[in-house]
C-alpha positions as CSV (number, residue, x, y, z in Angstrom):
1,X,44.7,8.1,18.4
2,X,46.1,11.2,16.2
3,X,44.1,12.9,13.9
4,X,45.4,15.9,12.4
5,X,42.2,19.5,12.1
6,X,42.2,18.5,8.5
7,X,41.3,14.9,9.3
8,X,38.8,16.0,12.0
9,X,36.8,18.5,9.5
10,X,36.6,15.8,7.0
11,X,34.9,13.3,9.2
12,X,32.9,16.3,10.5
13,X,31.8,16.2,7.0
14,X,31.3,12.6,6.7
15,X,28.7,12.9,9.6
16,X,26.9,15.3,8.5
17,X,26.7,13.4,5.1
18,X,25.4,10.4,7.4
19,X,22.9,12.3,9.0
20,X,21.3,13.8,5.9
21,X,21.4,10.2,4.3
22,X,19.7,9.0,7.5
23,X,16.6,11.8,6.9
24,X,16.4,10.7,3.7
25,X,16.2,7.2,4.3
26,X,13.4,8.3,7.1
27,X,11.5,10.8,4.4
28,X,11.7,8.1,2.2
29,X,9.5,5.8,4.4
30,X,6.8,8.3,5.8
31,X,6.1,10.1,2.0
32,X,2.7,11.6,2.5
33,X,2.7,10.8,-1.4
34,X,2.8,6.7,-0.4
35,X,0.1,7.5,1.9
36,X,-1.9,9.2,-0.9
37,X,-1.4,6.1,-2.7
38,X,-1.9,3.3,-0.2
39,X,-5.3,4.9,0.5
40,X,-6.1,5.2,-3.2
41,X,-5.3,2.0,-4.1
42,X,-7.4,0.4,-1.0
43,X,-10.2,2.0,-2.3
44,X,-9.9,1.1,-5.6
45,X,-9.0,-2.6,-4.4
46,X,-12.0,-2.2,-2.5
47,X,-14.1,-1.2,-5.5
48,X,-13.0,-4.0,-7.4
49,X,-13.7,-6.1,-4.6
50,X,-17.4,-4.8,-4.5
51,X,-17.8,-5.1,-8.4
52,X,-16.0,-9.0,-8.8
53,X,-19.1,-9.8,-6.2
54,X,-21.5,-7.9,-8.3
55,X,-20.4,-10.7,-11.2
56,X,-20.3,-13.3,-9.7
57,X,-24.3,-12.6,-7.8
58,X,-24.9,-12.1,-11.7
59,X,-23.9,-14.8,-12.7
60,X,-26.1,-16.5,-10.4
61,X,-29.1,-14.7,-11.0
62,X,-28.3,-15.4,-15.1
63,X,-28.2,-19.3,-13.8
64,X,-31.4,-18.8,-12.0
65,X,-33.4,-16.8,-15.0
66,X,-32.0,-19.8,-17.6
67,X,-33.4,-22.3,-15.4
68,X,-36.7,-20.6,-14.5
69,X,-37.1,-20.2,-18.3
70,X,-36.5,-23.5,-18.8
71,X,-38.7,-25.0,-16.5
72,X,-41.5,-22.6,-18.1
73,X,-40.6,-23.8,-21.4
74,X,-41.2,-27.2,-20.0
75,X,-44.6,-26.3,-18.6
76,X,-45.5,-25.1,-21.6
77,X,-44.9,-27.2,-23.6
78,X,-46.4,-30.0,-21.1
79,X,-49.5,-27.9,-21.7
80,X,-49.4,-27.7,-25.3
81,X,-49.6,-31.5,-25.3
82,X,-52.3,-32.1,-22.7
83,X,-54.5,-29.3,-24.5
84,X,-53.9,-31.3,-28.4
85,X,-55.0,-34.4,-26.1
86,X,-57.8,-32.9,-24.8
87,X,-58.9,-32.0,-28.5
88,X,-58.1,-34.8,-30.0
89,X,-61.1,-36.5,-28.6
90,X,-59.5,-39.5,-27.8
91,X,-59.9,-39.3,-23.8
92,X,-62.0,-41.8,-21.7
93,X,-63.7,-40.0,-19.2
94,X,-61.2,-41.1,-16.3
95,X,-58.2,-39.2,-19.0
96,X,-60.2,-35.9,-19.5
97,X,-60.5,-35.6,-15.4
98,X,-57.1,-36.4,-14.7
99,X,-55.8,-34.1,-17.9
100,X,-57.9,-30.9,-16.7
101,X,-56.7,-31.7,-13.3
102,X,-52.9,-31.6,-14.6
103,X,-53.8,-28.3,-16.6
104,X,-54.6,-26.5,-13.3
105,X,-51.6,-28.2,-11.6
106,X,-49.6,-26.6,-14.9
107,X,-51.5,-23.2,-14.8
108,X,-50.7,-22.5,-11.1
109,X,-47.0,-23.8,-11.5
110,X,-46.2,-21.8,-14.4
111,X,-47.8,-18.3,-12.5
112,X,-45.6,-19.2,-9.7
113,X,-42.6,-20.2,-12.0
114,X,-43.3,-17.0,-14.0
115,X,-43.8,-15.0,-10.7
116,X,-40.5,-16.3,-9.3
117,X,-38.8,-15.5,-12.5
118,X,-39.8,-11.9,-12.5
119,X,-38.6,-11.1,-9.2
120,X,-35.0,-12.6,-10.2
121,X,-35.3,-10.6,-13.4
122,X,-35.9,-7.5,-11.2
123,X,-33.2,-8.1,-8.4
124,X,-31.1,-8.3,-11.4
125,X,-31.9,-5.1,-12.7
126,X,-31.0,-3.4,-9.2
127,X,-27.4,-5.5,-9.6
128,X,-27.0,-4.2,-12.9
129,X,-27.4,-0.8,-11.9
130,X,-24.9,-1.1,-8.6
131,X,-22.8,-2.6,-11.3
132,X,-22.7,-0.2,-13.8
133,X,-22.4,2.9,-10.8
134,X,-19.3,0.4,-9.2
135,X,-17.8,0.5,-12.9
136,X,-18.0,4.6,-13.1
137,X,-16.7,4.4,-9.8
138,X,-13.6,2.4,-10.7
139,X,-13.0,4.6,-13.4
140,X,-13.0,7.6,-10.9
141,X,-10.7,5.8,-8.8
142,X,-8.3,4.7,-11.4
143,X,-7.6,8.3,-12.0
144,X,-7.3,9.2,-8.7
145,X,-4.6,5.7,-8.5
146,X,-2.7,7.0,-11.5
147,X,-2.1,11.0,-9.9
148,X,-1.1,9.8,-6.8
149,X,1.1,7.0,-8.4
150,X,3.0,9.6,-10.3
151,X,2.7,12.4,-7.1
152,X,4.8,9.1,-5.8
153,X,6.9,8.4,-8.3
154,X,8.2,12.1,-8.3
155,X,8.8,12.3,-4.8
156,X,11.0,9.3,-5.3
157,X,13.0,10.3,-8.0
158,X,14.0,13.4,-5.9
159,X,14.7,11.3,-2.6
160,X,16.5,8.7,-5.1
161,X,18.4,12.1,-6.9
162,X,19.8,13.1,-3.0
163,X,20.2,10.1,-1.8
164,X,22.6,9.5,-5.0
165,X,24.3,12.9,-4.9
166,X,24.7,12.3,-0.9
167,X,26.5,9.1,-1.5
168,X,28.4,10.0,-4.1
169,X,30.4,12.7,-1.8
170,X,30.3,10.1,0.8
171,X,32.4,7.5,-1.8
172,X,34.7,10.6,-2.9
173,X,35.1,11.7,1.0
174,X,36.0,8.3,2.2
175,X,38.2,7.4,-0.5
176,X,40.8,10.0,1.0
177,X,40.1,10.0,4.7
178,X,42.4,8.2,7.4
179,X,41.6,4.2,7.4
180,X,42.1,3.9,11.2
181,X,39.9,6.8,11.6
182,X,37.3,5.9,9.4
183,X,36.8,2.4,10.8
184,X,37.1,3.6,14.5
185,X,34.1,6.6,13.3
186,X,32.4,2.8,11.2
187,X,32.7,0.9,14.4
188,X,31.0,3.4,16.6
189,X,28.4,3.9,13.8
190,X,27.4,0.1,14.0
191,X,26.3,0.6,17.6
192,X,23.3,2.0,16.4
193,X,24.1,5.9,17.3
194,X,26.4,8.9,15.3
195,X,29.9,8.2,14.4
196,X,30.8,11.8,15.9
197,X,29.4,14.9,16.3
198,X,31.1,18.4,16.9
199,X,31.3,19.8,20.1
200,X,28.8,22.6,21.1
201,X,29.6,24.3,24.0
202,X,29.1,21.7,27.0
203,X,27.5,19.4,24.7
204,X,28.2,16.5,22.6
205,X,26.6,17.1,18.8
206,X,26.2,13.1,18.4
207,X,24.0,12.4,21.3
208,X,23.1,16.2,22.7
209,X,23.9,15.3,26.3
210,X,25.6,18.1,28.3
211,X,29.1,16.7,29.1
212,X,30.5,17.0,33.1
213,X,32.6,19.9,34.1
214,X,35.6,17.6,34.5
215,X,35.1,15.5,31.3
216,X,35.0,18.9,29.4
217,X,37.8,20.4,31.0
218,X,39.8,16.9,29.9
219,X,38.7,17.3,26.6
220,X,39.4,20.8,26.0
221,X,43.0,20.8,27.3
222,X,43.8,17.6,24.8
223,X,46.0,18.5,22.0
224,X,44.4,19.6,18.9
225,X,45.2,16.7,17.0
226,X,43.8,14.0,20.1
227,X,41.2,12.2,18.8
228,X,38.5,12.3,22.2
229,X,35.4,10.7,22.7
230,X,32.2,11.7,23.8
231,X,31.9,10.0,27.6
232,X,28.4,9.8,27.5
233,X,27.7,8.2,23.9
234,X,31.5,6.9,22.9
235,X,31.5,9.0,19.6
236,X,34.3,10.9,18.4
237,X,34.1,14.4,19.2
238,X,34.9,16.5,16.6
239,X,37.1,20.2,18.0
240,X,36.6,21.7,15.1
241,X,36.4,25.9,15.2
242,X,34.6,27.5,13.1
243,X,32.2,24.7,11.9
244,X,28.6,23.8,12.4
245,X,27.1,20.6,12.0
């Protein structure tokens, strides 16, 4: 294939345009700014986590303090009754006995209802307070969420701002390059390696592997306007003087 200098320096061009693309397609996916961010917001996910159980263990302790106060209430009012009976004066003897006996059966189970019911009362207290310092902390950790969200965003919008101007020159470069060449430089590409790469001295600029005496001296005598190949990585090798990829 023929290529003319002019040709060869404007697929030099496209390559390099290739390779910065491919940096910042690489930047874009190792940001220390997502990093930042993924840790902030597995924190904050975490503090949620923590405070979502602190609700729902509240809830249950609200469940157990209406029910203990309920079955007090009960008591209670079981007592208030067998104590109106007991002054009423109404009682056989065999009543009286078995009424004072179910007041001391209601007296101990109300100190150990009451008893019970204080130390849920306390426990919730001590969730209260890991609630309350878990809220502060989410609040804390929101902030830090929201600075590295927009440390994120920014270094975006810049990778998005080259990665637009990049491609841009790459539409207007293409647009008047040889097809053949350009789908030979394409094919080459989808292998997974560079299109081309200029030739450095012995070596070739696509894969950096020192060429053979012979190949080199092969490829150096070819007419300017040959298009050669590297023999190592099959990419076009780009003879062009006085430029630097």
């Amino acid at each position: 294939m023929k290529a003319d200098v002019e040709a060869q320096q404007a697929l030099l061009e496209l390559s390099t345009l290739d390779a910065e693309l491919s940096r910042i397609a690489h930047r874009a996916t190792h940001l220390p700014q997502r990093e930042t961010y993924e840790r902030a917001q597995t924190e904050h996910n975490a503090a949620s986590d923590r405070v979502s159980a602190l609700r729902i263990a509240l809830e249950d302790l609200d469940g157990q303090v209406s029910r203990f106060e309920s079955e007090i209430d009960a008591v209670r009012k079981r007592e208030d009754r067998d104590r109106s009976l007991l002054s009423s004066g109404a009682t056989d003897v065999k009543q009286l006995s078995d009424l004072q006996h179910e007041l001391e059966t209601l007296q101990r189970r109300q100190v150990s209802l009451e008893d019970s019911l204080l130390e849920v009362m306390e426990r919730r207290e001590e969730l209260q307070a890991q609630h309350a310092g878990e809220l502060g902390a989410i609040e804390a950790l929101q902030a830090d969420l929201a600075g590295a969200q927009q440390a994120l965003d920014a270094a975006l919008a810049e990778i998005d701002a080259a990665r637009d101007q990049k491609s841009a020159r790459r539409d207007i470069l293409t647009a008047t390059m040889d097809s053949e060449l350009t789908a030979l430089y394409e094919r080459q590409r989808s292998r997974g390696g560079a299109g081309a790469g200029q030739l450095q001295g012995h070596r070739c600029g696509a894969c950096r592997i020192e060429i053979g005496r012979g190949e080199l001296a092969r490829i150096t005598a070819a007419p300017e306007d040959e298009v050669v190949r590297c023999p190592e990585c099959g990419a076009i090798l780009l003879r062009v003087k006085g430029s630097q990829q």
